[in-house]
N, C-alpha and C positions, 0 to 999 in steps of 0.2 A: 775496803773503803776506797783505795786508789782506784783500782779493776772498777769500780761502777762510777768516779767521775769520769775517768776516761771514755766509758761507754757513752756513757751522755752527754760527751764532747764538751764536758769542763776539763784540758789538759792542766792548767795552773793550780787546780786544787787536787789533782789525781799528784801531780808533782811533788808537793806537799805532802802526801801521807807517805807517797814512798819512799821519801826522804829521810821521816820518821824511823821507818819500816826497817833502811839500811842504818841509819846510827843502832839501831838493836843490835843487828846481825849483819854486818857489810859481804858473809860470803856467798848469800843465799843469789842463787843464779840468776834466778827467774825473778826476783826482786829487782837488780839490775834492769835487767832488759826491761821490766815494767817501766822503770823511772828514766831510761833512754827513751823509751815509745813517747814519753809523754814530752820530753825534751825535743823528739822530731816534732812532733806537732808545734810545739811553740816556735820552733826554728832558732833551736840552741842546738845546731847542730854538732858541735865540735864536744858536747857533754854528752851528747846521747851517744856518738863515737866511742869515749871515753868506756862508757857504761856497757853497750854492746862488747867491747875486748874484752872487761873484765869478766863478763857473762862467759863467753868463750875459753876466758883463760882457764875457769874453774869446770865449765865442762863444756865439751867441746863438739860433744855427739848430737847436738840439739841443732835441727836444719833453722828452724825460726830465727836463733841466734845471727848465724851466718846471713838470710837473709834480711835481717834489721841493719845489721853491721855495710852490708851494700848498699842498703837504701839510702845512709844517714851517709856512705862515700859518694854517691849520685848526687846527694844536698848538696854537697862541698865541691862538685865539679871533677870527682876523680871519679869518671865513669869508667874506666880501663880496672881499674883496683877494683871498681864494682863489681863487675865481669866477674870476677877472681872467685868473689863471696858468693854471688849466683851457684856459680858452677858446681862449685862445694856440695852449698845448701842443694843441690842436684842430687850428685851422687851419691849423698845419704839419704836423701829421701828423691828417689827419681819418678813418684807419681803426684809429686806435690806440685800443683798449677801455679803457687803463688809466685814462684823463682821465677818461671817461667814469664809471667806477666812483668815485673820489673826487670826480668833481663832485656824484655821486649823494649821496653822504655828506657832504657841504658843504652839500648843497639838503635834507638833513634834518636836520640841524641848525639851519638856520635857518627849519624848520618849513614847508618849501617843496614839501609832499607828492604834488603832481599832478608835477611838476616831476623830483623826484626819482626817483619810478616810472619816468616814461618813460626819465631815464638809464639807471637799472640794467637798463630790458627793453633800451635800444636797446644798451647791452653785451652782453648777452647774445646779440642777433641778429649780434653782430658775431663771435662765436665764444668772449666771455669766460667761460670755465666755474669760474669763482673761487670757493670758498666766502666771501668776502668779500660778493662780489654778490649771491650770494643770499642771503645773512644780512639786508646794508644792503637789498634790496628784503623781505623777509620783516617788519621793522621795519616799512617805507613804507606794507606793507599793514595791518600792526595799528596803526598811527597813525590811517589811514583808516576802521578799522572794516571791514576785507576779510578775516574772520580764518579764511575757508577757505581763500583764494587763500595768505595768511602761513603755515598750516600746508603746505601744500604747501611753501613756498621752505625752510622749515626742513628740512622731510625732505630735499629735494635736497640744501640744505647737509651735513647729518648722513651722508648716503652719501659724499660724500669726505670727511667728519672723522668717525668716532665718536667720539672722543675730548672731544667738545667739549662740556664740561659745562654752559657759560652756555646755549649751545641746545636741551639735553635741558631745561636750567631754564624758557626762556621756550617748548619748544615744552609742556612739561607744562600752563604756567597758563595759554598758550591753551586746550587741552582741556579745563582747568575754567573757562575759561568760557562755554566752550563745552557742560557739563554729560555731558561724556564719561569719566566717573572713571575709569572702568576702562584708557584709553591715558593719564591725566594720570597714576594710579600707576607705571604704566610707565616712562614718563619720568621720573617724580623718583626711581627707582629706580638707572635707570641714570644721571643725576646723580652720586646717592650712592655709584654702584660707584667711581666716577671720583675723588671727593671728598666723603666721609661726614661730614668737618668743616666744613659749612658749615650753620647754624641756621639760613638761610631754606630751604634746601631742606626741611629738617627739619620747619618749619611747614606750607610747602604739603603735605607729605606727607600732615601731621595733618590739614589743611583738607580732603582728598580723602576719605581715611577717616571721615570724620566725617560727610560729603556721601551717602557710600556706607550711614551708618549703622551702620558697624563702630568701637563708641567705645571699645570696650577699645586694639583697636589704635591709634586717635586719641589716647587720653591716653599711651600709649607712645612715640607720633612727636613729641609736647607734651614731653615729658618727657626725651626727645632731645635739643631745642632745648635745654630749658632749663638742661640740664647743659652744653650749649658757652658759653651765655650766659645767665647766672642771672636778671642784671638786665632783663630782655627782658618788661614787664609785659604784652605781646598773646601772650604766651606761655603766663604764666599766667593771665589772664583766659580764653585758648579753655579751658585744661584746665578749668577751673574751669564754662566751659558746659555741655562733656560731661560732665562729672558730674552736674549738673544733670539733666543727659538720663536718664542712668542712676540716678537717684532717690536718688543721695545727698550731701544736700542738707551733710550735714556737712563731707564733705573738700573739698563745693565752696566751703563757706564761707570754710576756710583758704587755696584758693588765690585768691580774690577778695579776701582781705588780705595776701597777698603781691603779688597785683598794686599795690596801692594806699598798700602801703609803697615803691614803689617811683615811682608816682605818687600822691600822693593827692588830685590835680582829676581823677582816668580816669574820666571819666561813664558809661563804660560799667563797667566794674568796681563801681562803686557800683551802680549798678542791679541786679548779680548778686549782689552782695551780699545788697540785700532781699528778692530774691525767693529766696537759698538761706535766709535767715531766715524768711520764711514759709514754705515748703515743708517746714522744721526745725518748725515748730510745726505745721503742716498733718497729716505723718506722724504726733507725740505723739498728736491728735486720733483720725488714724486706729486708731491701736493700743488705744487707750483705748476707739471705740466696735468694735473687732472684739471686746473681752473680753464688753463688754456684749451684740452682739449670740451671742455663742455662746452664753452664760446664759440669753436667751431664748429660742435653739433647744434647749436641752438640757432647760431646766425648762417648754417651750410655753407661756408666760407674760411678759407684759413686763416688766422691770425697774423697781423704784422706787428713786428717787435714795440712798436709803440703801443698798440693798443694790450701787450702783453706785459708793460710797463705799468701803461695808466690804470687798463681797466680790471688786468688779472691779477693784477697783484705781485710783479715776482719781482723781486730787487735786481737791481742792477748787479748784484755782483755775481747773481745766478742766472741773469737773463741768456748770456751767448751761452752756459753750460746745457741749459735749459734745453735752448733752440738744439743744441747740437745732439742730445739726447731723443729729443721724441724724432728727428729727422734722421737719426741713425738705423741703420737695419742690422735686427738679428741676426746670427750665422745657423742656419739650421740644414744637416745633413739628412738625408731621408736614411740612406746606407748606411752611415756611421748610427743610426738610432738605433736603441735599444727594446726592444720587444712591451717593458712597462713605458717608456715613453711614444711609441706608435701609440699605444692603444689609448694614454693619457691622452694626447693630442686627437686621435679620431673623434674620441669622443666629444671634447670640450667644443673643438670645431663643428661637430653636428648638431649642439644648442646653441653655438650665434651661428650660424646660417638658417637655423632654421626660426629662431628670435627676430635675425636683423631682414629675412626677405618676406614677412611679412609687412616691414613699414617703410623698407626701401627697395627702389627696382634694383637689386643688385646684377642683372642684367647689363645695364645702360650706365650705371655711374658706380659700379665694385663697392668695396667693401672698405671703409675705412676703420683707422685706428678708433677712433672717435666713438664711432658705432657701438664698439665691445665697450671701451671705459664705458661709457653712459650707460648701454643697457646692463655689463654686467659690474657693476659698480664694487662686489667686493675682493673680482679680479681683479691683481697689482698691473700696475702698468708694464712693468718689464716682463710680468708674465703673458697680457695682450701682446704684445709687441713679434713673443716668440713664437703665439699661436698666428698671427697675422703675415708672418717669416712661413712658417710652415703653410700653409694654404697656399701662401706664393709659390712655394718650392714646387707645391703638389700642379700648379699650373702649368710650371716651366718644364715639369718631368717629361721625359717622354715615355710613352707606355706602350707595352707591347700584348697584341692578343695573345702568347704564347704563353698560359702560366699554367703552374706546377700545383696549386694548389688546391688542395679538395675538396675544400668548405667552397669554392665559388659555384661549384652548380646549381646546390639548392636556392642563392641568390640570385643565378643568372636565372634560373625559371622563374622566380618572382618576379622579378624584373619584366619578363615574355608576358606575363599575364595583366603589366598595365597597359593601361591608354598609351596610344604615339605620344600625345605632347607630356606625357609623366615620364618618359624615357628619356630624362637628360638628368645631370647630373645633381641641380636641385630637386626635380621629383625622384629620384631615388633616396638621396639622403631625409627625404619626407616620409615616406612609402615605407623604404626598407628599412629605418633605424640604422641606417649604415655612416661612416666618417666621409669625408671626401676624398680619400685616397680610393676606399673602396667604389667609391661613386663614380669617378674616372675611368679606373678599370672597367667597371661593367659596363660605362660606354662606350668604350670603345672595344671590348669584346658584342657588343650588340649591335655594333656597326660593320661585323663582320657578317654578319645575315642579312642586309639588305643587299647581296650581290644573287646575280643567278644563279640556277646550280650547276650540276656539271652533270655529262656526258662520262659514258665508260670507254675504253679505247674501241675501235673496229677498222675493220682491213677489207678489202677490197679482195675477194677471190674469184672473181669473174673465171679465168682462166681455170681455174681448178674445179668449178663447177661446169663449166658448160662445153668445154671443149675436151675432147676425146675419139677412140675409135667408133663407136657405136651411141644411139640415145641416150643421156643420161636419167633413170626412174629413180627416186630413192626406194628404199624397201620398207614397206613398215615392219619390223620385228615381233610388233606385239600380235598384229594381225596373223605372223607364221606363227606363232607362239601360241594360239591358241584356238589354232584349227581344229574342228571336230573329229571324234574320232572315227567319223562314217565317212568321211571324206576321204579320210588316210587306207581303210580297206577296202572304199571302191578304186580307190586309184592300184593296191593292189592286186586286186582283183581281173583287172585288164593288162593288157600285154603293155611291152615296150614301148610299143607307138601311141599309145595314148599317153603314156608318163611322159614323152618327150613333147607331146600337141601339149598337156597340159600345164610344163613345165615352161611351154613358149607362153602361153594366155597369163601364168598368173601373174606377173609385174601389171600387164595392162588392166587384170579384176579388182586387183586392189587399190590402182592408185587413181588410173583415167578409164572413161566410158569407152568402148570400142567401136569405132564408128563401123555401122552397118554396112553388108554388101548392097550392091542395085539391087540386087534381086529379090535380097530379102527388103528392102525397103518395103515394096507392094504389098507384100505378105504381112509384115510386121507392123509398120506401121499406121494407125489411124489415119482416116480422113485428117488431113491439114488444117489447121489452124492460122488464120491469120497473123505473123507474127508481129509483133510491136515494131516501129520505127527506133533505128539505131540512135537518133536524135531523143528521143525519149528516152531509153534506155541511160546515154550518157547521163544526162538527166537526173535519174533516179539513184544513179551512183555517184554522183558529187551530192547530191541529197546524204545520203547514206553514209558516206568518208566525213562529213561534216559532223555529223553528230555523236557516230558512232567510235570513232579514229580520235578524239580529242584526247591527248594524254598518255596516249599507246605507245609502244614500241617494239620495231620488228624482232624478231627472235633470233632470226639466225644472222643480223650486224648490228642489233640494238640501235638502230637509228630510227627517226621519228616516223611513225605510222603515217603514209601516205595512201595507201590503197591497202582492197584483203583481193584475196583468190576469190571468184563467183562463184567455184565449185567447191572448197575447201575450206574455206573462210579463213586463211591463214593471212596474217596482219604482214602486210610489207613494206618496206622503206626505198627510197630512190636508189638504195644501190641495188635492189632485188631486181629492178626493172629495169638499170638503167642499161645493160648489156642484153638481157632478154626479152622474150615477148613470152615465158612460161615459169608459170610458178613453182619455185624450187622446191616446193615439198607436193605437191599433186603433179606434175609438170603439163599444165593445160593450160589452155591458150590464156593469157590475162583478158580476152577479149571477147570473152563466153562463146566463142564462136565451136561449132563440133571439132575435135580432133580426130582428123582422117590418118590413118596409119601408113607412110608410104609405102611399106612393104607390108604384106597382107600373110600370116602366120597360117602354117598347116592346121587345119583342123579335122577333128575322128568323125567317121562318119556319122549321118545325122543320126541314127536308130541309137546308136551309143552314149551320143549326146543324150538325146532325149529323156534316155535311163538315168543317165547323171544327175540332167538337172533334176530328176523327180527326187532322188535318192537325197541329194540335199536342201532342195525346199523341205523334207520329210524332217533332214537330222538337225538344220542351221534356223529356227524361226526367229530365233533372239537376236540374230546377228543383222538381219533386216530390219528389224525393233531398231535399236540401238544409232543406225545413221543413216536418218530420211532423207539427208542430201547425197548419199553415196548412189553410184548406177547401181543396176542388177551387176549381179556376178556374171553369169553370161548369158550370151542371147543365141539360141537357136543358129547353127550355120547349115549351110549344104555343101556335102561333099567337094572337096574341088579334088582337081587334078595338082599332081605334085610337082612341085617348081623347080625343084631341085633345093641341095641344101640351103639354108637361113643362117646367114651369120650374124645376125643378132643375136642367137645361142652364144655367141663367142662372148 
């Protein structure tokens, strides 16, 4: 009959029958220990003590024993003597979990944290799945500062108990401090479903909400508490912050004196105090200079103190504070700012300038304080004041095309593809969505491309090209490079003296025409043509450099195309001509006149010739294709007499 009150947590009537039980028989063991168990429960600690020894005395091999007898010394604060009875109950029964779990709880009590951890994991490897144990290690952990590992032991606990309102309480203000609000409301929720009458719950609730930013809702979880517990001064001190928050400064006033009737050393409360008393004079101020500044948007004129007496309204005892407040300037660093206030300020700046210039020339008469209070009406005035500070600053800045930044190209190109008069600093901040910082910079990175461009270096080598022992030819490479192969076995096909006649001809085949002997003139050439006048000629080629030469530039100094070659059409600049009268890369006259050769090169007899050139008109027809302005390769000569050697060879 005890054993099933007990079970269904009637201990006062389980007490009762065992009581019974022992006037029969006082030596029955386990009878004892019953009517101790039931004595721990009621918190007659010092009887179930009692009852537990005498269980013991009469037999002594029972671990339950041992462990009751600790439990009911943990009651009474002798956690050291509890130890004692653990250990016991251990060593007689060493796979028993339950020792284990209150030894757990004994070793955090006595602030024994490493200690007590490993009880409660080594219960648990033993099979104890108690929500006790993982309560007592979920503690262990947050003692430790382990407060992921303690949210885990909570959730596990909370899966076999929902009901357990202390753990929805401590797993909630783990989460906030963990900065998780959103699972700490949670949990002080379902706390509350369980038990809505408890004012700490009440608080943390408001503490999350408030964390969250939601202070209506926080002064209502504030106000919760404080109707369970009036007297609760951190109750009204929070409310009285969030209202602070929410800018009114007055009812926070009231509840920083109901905190402070209730303590009046609360240092915190007093500090809320002053600062909702300034904030109370701070708003008067405000309101005083928003009258004045409407007046001077309405009348475009600034206010004098009388007319801010009479017509605005502001008391004399606030008038000079007044003046002296809206004439004060903000301190605003561009360098000292922090990365969320740039960007706060780009922005808010980029809707009043782009609000205030469509109804004022901000051009011709700037931008006044006036401007923002009126249009944006539920910005504060010391917050205009500081965005008004920063636009100036951004004026005064000086700014350099030299920046680091990699986001600016994709804007500087937007920017290249407005209209000229949208490239200032208000049509950019129209245009691009940009602040006025950014709008500055990309004018005056845009200001860097209206200059001309630039030139590459070049040098003058007059000397190194034209002056030497013998003619200077260049050679073309490509042209040896891809000589026929009939060319290469008529040549060896014939003796020495033709390799050497032909070795002298070929600088002149491939770069200039050879001017013809007399004799062959008569033979060679046709009836005459009347040639154009050299005035015409000039004529046709200042025609020609005009059209053709715009934009050009010469190849071998890079300087601006002035003239080409008549025979090569090779593009030249003033330093190509300004030492010569022969194009450096054909070397013919600039003056299309023939190039007469003053020494006149041996040539193979005519019969041999003859054969050549047939041999290669046969092997080369592509090569005449290809450059209609080039001479023949060669022309027919007549034997001459030998002159002796040619140091032009050399």
């Amino acid at each position: 009959k005890g054993l099933a009150f007990l079970n269904y947590g009637n201990p006062a009537q389980a007490a009762e029958a065992f009581e019974q039980a022992v006037k029969i028989d006082a030596s029955q063991p386990y009878v004892l220990n019953n009517r101790g168990k039931a004595y721990l429960e009621l918190r007659r600690f010092k009887e179930s003590l009692e009852d537990f020894n005498k269980a013991i005395a009469i037999l002594p091999s029972v671990p339950e024993f041992h462990i009751n007898k600790g439990r009911a010394l943990a009651s009474l604060g002798s956690f050291d003597e509890s130890l004692d009875s653990f250990n016991e109950a251990r060593r007689q029964a060493p796979s028993d979990a339950s020792a284990l779990k209150y030894m757990g709880m004994a070793l955090l009590k006595l602030n024994r944290l490493p200690e007590s951890l490993g009880s409660f994991d080594e219960a648990i490897k033993l099979g104890l799945n108690d929500k006790d144990v993982h309560i007592g290690r979920a503690k262990a952990c947050e003692a430790m500062g382990k407060k992921e590992e303690a949210v885990r032991s909570y959730s596990t606990a909370l899966d076999q108990d929902v009901t357990d309102k202390n753990a929805w309480y401590r797993l909630g203000q783990l989460y906030l401090e963990l900065e998780r609000y959103t699972e700490a409301d949670n949990c002080f929720d379902r706390a509350l479903d369980i038990d809505g009458t408890n004012p700490a719950i009440w608080m943390s609730k408001g503490l999350t909400l408030e964390k969250q930013e939601m202070l209506d809702d926080a002064i209502g979880a504030y106000d919760r508490a404080i109707a369970l517990n009036s007297n609760d001064k951190e109750a009204w001190k929070r409310k009285g912050s969030a209202l602070l928050m929410l800018i009114r400064p007055e009812q926070a006033l009231r509840a920083f004196e109901h905190s402070l009737s209730i303590d009046p050393y609360f240092e915190e409360a007093i500090e809320g105090r002053k600062r909702a008393e300034e904030d109370i004079r701070r708003t008067k101020i405000e309101d005083y200079c928003r009258s004045i500044l409407d007046f001077e948007y309405t009348h475009g004129r600034p206010v004098t103190k009388e007319e801010a007496f009479r017509v605005c309204g502001v008391p004399y005892v606030f008038l000079g504070e007044v003046m002296d407040y809206l004439s004060g300037r903000e301190a605003v660093s561009l360098s000292a700012m922090s990365k969320e206030d740039f960007e706060k300020f780009e922005r808010i700046s980029r809707e009043i300038l782009v609000n205030t210039m469509e109804k004022r020339d901000l051009a011709n008469y700037g931008l006044r304080l006036c401007d923002i209070s009126v249009n944006f009406p539920e910005l504060r005035i010391a917050s205009a004041k500081r965005v008004l500070s920063y636009i100036q600053a951004v004026e005064e800045n000086d700014f350099s095309a030299k920046v680091t930044d990699p986001h600016i190209d994709p804007l500087l190109r937007q920017a290249m593809d407005l209209s000229n008069d949208q490239k200032n600093v208000l049509g950019l901040i129209r245009n691009l969505g940009i602040g006025v910082y950014q709008a500055r910079q990309l004018v005056m990175i845009l200001q860097t491309f209206q200059g001309a461009g630039f030139e590459t270096p070049s040098i003058r080598i007059g000397s190194i090209v034209n002056e030497g022992y013998g003619e200077y030819v260049p050679y073309d490479e490509s042209a040896a490079q891809t000589r026929p192969q009939g060319r290469q076995e008529g040549r060896a096909s014939h003796g020495r003296e033709d390799e050497v006649a032909e070795e002298q001809e070929r600088p002149r085949r491939q770069t200039t025409r050879r001017a013809p002997r007399r004799d062959e003139e008569h033979e060679e050439r046709p009836s005459p043509k009347k040639p154009k006048s050299r005035k015409v000629d000039e004529e046709e080629s200042e025609e020609d450099v005009q059209s053709d030469l715009v934009g050009r530039r010469c190849l071998f100094h890079g300087g601006v195309a002035v003239t080409r070659c008549k025979k090569c059409k090779a593009v030249l600049c003033r330093e190509c001509i300004r030492n010569s009268d022969r194009c450096p890369r054909c070397n013919a006259l600039l003056s299309g006149e023939e190039d007469v050769a003053e020494k006149k090169p041996r040539h193979k007899p005519r019969q041999q010739i003859e054969e050549l050139e047939e041999e290669i008109d046969e092997e080369e027809p592509d090569v005449e294709e290809e450059s209609e302005e080039d001479p023949p390769l060669r022309k027919k000569a007549k034997k001459k007499e030998d002159k002796g050697p040619d140091f032009f060879r050399l």
